[in-house]
N, C-alpha and C positions, 0 to 999 in steps of 0.2 A: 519467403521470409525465413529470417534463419531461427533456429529454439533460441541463438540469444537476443534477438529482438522482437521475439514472438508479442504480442501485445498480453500486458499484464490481466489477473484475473483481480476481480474487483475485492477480495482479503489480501492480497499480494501488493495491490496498486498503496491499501488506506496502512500496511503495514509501514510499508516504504515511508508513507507521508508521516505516520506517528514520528518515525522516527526524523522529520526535518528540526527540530528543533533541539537534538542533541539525543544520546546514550536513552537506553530505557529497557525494565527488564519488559518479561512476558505479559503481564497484570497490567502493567502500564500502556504496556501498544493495546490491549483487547481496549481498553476505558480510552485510549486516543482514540481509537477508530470509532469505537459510538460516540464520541461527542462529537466527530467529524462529520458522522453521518445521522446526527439526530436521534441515534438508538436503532437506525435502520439496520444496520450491517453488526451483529454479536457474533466476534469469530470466536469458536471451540478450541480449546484448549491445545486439543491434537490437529487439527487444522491450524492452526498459529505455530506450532512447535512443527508442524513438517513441513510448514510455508518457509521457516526460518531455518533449517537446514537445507533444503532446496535453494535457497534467495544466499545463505554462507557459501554452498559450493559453488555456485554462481558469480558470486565473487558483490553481490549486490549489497550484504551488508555482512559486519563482521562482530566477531564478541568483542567490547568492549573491557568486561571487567569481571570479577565475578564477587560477591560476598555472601558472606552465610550469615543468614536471617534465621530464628528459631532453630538452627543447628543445620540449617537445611542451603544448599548453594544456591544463589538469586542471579543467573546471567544476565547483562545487561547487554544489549546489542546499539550497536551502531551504524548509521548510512556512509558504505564507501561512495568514491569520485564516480564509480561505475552504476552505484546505485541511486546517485542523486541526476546524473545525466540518463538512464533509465526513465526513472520517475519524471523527469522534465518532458524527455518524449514523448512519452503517454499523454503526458497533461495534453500536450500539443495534439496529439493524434484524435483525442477525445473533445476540445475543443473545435478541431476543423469537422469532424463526425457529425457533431450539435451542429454547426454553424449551418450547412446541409439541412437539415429538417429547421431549421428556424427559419433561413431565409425562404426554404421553398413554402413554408406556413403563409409570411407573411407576403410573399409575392401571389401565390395562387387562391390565397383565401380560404381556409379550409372550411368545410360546411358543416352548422351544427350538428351536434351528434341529438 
């Protein structure tokens, strides 16, 4: 498999998805990704910001736009064609994955634990 369709890491995968519903800065993806995930997944600050220069040079998503908030610059990023077709495949990869332990559950029976 090649680094560009390496399968995504699970901050990388819920980043991607924050952003299917349009532009968003940093503060915005960490609160998509926990409501996404029920509060499971709280990605770090520097984990998010190196996720998203990785995922920029990648070509996966791009800045948007930038404003200054409190005197301060607020980036807002966006999902490229490369990053919404990424994210698609995953979904796909991770659903045929599950599908594997589900039906072998429900075909073999698994035995109380």
């Amino acid at each position: 498999m090649t680094r560009q369709n390496a399968p995504l890491t699970e901050p990388q995968y819920f980043i991607l998805a924050a952003l299917m519903d349009g532009p968003l800065h940093g503060y915005g993806i960490i609160k998509a990704a926990e409501r996404a995930t029920d509060r499971r997944l709280r990605i770090p600050v520097g984990t998010l910001y190196g996720a998203l220069e990785r995922m920029e040079r990648a070509g996966l998503v791009a800045t948007d736009h930038e404003e200054i908030v409190d005197g301060r610059a607020r980036r807002h990023y966006r999902l490229t064609e490369d990053g919404a077709a990424t994210l698609s495949r995953e979904a796909l990869r991770m659903q045929q994955a599950a599908a594997v332990v589900i039906g072998h559950s429900r075909d073999a029976g698994v035995a109380p634990a």
